[in-house]
C-alpha positions in Angstrom: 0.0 0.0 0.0 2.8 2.5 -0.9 5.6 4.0 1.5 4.9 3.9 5.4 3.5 6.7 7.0 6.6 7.5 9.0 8.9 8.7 6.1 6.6 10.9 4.9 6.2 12.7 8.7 9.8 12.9 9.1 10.0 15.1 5.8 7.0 17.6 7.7 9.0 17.6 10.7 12.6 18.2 9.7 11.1 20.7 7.1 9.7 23.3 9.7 13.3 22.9 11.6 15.2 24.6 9.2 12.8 27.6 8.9 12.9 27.9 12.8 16.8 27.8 13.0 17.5 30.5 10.3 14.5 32.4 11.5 16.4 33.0 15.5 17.2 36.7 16.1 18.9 37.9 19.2 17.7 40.7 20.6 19.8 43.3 23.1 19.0 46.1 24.4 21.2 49.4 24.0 24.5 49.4 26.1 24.3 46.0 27.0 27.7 44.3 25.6 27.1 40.6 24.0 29.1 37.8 25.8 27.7 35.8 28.7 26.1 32.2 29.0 22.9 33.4 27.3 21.1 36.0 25.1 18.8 38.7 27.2 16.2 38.0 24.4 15.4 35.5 21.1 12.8 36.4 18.8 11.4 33.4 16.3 8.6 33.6 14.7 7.2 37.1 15.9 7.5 35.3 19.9 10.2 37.3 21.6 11.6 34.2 24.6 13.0 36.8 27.4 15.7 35.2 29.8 15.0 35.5 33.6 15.5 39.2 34.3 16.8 39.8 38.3 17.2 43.6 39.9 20.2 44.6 38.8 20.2 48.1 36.5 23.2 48.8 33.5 25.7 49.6 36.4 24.9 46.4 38.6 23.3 48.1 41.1 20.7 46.7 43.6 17.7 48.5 44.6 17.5 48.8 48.6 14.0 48.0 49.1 12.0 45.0 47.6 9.4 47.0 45.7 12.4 49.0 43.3 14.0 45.3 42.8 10.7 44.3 41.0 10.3 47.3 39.8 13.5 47.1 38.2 13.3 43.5 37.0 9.7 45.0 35.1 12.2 47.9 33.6 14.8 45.1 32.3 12.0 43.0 30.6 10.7 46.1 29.1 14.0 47.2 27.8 14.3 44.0 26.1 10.4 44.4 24.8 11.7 48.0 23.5 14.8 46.6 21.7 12.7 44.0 19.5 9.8 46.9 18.9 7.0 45.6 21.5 5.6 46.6 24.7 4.0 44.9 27.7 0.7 44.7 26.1 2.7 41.7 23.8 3.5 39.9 26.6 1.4 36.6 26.9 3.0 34.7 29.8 5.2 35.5 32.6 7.2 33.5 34.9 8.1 34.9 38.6 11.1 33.5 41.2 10.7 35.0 44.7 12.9 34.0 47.3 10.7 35.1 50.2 6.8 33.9 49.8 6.0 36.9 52.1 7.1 39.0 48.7 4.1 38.0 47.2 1.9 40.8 48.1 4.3 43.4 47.3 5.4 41.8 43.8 2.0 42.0 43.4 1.7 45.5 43.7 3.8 46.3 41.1 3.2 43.7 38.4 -0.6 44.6 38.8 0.5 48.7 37.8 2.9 47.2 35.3 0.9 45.2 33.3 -2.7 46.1 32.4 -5.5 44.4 31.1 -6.0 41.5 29.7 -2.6 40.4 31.3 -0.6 37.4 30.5 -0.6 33.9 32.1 1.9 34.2 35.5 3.3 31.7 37.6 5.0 32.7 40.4 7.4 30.2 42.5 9.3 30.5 45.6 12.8 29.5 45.0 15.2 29.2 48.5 18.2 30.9 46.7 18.7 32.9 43.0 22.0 32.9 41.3 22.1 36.7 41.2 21.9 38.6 44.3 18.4 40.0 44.4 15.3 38.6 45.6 13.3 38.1 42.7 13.8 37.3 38.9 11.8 37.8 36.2 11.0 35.8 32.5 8.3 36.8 30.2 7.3 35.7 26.8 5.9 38.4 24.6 4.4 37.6 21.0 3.6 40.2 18.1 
């Protein structure tokens, strides 16, 4: 009854691959210098993938209170949203580390004035350490 089934899916599947791969774009915002174990942002396809994003500003600064390291971590993403032409209305999901689940409340506070209406998925975990020195860090995926 002709050639199996399988040879003919492998073509569809390595075929959308190769677009995916050339497609890859990595997006930095101005003054931040390539180099590093990762890209601050990739946009494929019109979805913009935005690494975790702690408190830290340009100079490697940390905000004193817990409030301005959110807020700061928002300002990141959105410098990377800014560099590949979006905003936080593209953003469809959003991913939150805490280190302290009685941060909650006051992450809260700031997410809800940074993102408006209809706002993206969100989960939000409490981790016991982050790898930077902050308290909270910050992924988002935005789409066009």
């Amino acid at each position: 009854m002709g050639k199996p089934l399988a040879s003919k899916t492998i073509s569809l599947l390595v075929a959308p691959g190769l677009v995916f791969c050339a497609d890859k774009q990595v997006i930095r915002p101005k003054g931040i210098e390539p180099g590093g174990s990762f890209s601050p942002g990739i946009l494929v396809g019109g979805t913009l993938y935005i690494s975790g994003q702690g408190c830290e500003d340009v100079t490697g600064k940390i905000p004193a209170d817990f409030e301005a390291e959110v807020q700061q971590s928002l300002d990141n993403i959105g410098a990377i949203l800014h560099a590949a032409g979006m905003s936080s209305a593209n953003v469809v999901s959003v991913q939150v580390y805490l280190t302290g689940r009685g941060n909650f409340p006051k992450m809260n506070s700031v997410y809800l004035k940074y993102f408006k209406d209809p706002r993206p998925t969100r989960t939000t975990v409490v981790v016991a350490k982050l790898v930077g020195s902050g308290n909270i860090e910050i992924t988002a995926t935005a789409k066009r």
